[in-house]
N, C-alpha and C positions, 0 to 999 in steps of 0.2 A: 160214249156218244153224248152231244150235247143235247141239251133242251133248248126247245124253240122260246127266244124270249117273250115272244107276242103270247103263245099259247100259257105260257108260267104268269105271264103277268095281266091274262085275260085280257089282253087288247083286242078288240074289233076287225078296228080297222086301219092302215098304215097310211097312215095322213102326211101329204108333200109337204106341209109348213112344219111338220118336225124335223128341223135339217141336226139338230146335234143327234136325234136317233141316227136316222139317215147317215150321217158319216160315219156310223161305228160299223157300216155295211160295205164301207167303199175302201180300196186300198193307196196305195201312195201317188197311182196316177189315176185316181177318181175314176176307178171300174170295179163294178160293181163284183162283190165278191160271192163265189157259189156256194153252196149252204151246205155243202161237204165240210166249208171250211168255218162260216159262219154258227152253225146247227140250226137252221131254222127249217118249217117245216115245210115242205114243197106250197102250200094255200099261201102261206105267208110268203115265200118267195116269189112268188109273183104276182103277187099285191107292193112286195118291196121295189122289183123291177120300173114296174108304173110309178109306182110314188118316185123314187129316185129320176125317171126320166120327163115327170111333172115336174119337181125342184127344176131340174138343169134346163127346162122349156122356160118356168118364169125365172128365170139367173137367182134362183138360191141356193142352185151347185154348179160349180165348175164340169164343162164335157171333159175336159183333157184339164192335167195340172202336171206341168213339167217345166 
């Protein structure tokens, strides 16, 4: 099973102006990936959700990429 990187790497909080984290979260059509796949841990996945659809609000993610 994986470790949640926010909890290993004592992050707080998942901040939307970190868009290189953020992409390590999103797959090839910039949706968001489930933490089955990613390991992170439920707190943090949905901390990630909001961050991720704060970036795509202020266009510092793509909604769709195809």
């Amino acid at each position: 099973m994986k470790q949640c990187y926010f909890c290993t790497n004592n992050i707080k909080d998942v901040d939307y102006k970190e868009v290189e984290v953020l992409k390590n979260y999103l797959d090839t059509h910039s949706r968001i990936l489930r933490h089955s796949r990613t390991g992170t841990c439920s707190k943090h996945q949905r901390r990630l959700g909001l961050a991720v659809k704060r970036a795509r609000f202020m266009a510092l993610l793509p909604f769709v990429q195809g």
